[in-house]
C-alpha positions in Angstrom: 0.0 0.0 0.0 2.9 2.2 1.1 4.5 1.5 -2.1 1.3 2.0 -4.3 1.2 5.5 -2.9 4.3 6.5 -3.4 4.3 6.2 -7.2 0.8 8.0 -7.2 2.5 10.6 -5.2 5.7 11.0 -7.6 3.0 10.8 -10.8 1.2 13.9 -9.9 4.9 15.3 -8.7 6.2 14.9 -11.9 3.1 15.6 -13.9 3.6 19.5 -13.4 7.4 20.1 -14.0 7.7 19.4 -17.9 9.7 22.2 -18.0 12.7 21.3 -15.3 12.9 17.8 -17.0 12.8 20.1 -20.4 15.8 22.1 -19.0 17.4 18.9 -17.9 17.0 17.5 -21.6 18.7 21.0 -22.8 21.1 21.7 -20.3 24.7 21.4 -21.8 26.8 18.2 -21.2 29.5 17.8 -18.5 33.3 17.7 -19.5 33.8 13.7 -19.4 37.4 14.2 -21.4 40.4 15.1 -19.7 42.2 18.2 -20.2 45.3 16.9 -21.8 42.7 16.0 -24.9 41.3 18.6 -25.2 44.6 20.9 -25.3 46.1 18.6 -27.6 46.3 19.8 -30.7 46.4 16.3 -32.5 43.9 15.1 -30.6 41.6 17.4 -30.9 42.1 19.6 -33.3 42.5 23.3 -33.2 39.9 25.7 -30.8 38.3 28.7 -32.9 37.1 31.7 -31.8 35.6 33.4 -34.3 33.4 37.1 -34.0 31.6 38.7 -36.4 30.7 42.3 -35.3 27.0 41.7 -37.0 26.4 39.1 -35.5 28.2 37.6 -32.6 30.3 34.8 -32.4 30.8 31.0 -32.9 33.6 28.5 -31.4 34.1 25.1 -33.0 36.9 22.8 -33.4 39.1 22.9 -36.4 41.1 19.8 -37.9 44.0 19.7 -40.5 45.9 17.2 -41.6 49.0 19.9 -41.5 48.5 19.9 -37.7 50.4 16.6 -37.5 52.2 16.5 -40.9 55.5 17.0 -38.9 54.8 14.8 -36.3 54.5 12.1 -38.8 57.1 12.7 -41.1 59.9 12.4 -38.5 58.8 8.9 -37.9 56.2 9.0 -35.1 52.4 7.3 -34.9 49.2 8.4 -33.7 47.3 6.2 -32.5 43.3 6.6 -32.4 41.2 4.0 -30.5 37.6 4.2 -29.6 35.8 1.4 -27.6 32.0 0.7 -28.0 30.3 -1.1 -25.0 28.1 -3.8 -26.3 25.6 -5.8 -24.3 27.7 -8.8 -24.3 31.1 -7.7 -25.8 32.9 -4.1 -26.5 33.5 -3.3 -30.1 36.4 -1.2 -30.7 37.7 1.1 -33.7 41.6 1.3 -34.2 43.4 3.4 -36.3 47.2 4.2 -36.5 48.1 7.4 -38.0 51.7 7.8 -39.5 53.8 8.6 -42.7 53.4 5.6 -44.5 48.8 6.7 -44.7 49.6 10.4 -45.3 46.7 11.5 -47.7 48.5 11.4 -51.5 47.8 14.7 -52.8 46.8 17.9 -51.3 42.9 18.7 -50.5 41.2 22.5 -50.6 38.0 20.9 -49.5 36.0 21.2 -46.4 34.2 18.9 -44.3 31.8 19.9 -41.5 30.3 17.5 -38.6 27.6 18.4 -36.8 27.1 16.1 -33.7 24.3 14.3 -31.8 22.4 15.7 -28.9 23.6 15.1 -25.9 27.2 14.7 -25.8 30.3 16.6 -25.6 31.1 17.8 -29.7 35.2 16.8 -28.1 34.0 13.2 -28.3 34.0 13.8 -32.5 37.5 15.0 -32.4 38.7 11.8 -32.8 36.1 10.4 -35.8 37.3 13.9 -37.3 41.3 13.7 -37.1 40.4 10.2 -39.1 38.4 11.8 -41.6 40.7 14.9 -42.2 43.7 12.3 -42.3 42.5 9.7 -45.1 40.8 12.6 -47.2 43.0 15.5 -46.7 40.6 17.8 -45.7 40.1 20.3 -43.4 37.5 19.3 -41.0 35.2 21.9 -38.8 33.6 20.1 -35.2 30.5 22.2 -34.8 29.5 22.5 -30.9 26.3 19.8 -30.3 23.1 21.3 -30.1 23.2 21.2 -26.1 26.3 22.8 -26.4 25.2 26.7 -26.9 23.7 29.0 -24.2 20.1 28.5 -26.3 18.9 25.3 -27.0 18.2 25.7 -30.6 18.7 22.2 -32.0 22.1 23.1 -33.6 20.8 26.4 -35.4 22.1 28.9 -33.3 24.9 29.9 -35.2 24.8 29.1 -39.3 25.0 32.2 -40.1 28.4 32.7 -38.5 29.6 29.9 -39.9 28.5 30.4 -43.2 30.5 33.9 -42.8 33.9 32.2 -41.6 33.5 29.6 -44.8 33.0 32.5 -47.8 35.6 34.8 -45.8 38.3 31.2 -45.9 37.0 30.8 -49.9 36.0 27.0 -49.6 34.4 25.6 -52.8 34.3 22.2 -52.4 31.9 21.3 -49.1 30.9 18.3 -47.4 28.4 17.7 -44.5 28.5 14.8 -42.3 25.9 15.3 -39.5 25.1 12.5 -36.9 21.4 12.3 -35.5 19.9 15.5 -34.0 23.2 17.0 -36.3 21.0 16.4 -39.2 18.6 19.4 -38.4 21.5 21.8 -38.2 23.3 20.3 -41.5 20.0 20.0 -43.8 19.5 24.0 -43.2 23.0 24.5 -43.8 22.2 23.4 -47.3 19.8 25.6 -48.0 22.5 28.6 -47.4 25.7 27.1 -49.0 26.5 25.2 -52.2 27.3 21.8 -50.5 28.9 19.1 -52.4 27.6 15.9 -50.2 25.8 15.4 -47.7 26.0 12.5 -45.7 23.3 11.8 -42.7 24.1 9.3 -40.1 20.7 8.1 -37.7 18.9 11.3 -38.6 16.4 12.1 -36.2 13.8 12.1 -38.3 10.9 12.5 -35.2 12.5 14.7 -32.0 8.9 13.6 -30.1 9.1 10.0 -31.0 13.0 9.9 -30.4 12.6 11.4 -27.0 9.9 8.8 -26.0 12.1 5.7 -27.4 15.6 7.3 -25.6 13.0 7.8 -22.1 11.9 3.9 -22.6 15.3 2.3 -23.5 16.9 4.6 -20.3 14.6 5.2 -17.9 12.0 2.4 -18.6 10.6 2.1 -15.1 9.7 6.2 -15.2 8.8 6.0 -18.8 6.1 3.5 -18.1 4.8 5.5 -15.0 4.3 9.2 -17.2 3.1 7.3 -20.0 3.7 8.4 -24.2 1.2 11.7 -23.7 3.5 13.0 -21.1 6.6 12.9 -22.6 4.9 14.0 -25.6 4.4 17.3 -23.4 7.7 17.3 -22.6 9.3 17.2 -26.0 6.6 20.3 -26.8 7.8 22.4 -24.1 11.1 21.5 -25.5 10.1 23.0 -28.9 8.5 25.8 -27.4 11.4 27.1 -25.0 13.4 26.8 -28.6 11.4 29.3 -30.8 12.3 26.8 -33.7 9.8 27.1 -36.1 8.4 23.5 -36.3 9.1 22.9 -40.4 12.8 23.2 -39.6 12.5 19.7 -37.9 10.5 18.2 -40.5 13.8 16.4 -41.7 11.8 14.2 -43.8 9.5 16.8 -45.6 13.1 18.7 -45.7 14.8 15.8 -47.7 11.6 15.4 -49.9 12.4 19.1 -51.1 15.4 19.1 -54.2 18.1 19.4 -51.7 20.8 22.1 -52.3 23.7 19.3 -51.9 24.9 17.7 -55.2 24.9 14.1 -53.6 22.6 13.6 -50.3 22.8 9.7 -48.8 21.8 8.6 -45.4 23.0 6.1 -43.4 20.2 4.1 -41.4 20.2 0.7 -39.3 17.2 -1.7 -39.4 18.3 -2.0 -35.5 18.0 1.6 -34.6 15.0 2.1 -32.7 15.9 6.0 -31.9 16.5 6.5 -36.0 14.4 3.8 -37.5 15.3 2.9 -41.1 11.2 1.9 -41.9 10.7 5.6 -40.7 12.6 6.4 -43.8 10.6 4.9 -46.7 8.2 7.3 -47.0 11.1 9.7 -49.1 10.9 9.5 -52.4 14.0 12.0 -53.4 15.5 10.6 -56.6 18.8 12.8 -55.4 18.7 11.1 -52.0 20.1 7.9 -51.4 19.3 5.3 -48.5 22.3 2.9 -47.0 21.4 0.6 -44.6 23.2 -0.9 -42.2 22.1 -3.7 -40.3 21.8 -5.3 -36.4 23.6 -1.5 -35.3 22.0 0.5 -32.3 21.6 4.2 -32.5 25.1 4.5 -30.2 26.5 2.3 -32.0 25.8 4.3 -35.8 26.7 7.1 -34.6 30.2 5.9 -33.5 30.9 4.3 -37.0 32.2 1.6 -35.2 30.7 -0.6 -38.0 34.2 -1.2 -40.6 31.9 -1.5 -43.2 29.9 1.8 -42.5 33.3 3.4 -42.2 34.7 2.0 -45.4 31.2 3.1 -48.0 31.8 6.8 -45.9 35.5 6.5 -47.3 34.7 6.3 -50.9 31.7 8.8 -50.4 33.8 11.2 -49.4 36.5 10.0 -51.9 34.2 9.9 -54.6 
């Protein structure tokens, strides 16, 4: 009996404060990576501060394959390594950096990631020292959309970096956003010639994604406020964010003749955040559908997959 009426009790508690659990959804992420990472240069890339006096200003993460050209060349390796915790064993992705897998020529072009929700855009770093190393780009680590003092789903600052990107004279652009990332990178295109664009577990529903992350990690409170609650909550989300509500209509977005040359998506029939069936309703002739199967949403999103990694290769490559 005690126990019955102490769920009652924290039901009607938790039935009026959709807006602290909204500010906990939006609330940026803690530092998990030590300092030494994130002052490393080859780890993580250069930190940019850049101001516009029209607008304001925008810091992001910048990676070149010059930062560790040097390094290389006098016989050192770098050694990236990122571990993925399964449910019954760890996957991991290992890559060793040194003279030897130098890019062959010399690349003007730009790539741009635009993270998940949720996570600490540092955690990229790594995925984007890769990238920048096999193609010979120059790679930019946008912040994650929890990252800015406004939750805006990633929008806040486009503008600005649309500015930095004429001002630097980059012609040849690539996106590669990861799943909230794709609300951020689809409006990109819609401002900026873009060459590809590649989607990884696009968030194609934020209200349907929010109730699927609140079952899979807080099942137990997820059953107790029920679908029509969190549906409230991911409202008030929406709401606090002044984001017009067609500017996370990624499908009806991706539907339109996109602005990118190429568009392909990556999408696993395993992802219950990023479904791939959610997917079938496009019918882009310009947009292209890979999909990948048995991989979680974690687990897409950390291109742990050798096979995801290797079709993103010759994407990029192609």
């Amino acid at each position: 009996m005690r126990l019955y009426i102490l769920i009652i009790s924290l039901v009607i508690f938790l039935s009026g404060c959709q807006s602290y659990i909204a500010y906990q959804i939006t609330k940026p992420p803690e530092k998990v990576l030590p300092k030494e990472f994130e002052s490393s240069i080859a780890l993580s890339g250069v930190q940019t501060h850049y101001c516009s006096s029209e607008i304001g200003c925008l810091d992001f993460r910048i990676i070149s394959p010059k930062d560790i050209d040097n390094y290389l060349l006098s016989g050192n390796t770098l050694t990236l390594t990122l571990i993925s915790k399964g449910s019954t064993e760890d996957d991991t992705f290992e890559y060793q950096l040194n003279a030897d897998n130098l890019p062959s020529k010399s690349n003007d072009g730009l790539l741009i990631i635009f993270p998940g929700y949720g996570v600490n855009s540092l955690v990229y770093t790594m995925q984007a020292r890769w990238l920048s190393h096999i193609t010979g780009k120059n790679v930019i680590v946008m912040p994650a959309s929890n990252q800015y003092d406004e939750f805006k789903y990633g929008l806040n600052s486009l503008d600005l970096l649309v500015k930095y990107i004429n001002e630097h004279q980059y012609t040849d652009i690539s996106l590669l956003s990861y799943s909230m990332g794709a609300v951020a990178s689809i409006d990109l295109t819609t401002k900026l010639n873009i060459n590809k664009h590649i989607l990884l577990a696009p968030m194609i529903n934020f209200k349907a994604a929010l109730r699927t992350i609140a079952k899979l990690s807080y099942p137990v409170y997820s059953k107790l406020l029920g679908d029509d609650y969190i549906n409230e909550v991911a409202a008030k989300v929406i709401e606090n964010s002044k984001v017009p509500l067609n500017k996370l209509d990624i499908l009806s977005n991706l539907n339109k003749t996109p602005h990118a040359r190429q568009t392909y998506i990556f999408s696993s029939n395993a992802d219950k955040v990023s479904p791939y069936n959610g997917l079938l309703t496009l019918s882009n002739p310009k947009v292209s559908i890979y999909e990948v199967k048995d991989l979680n949403h974690l687990e897409m999103v950390s291109l742990i997959s050798a096979q995801q990694r290797n079709v993103l290769l010759s994407l990029l490559d192609g």
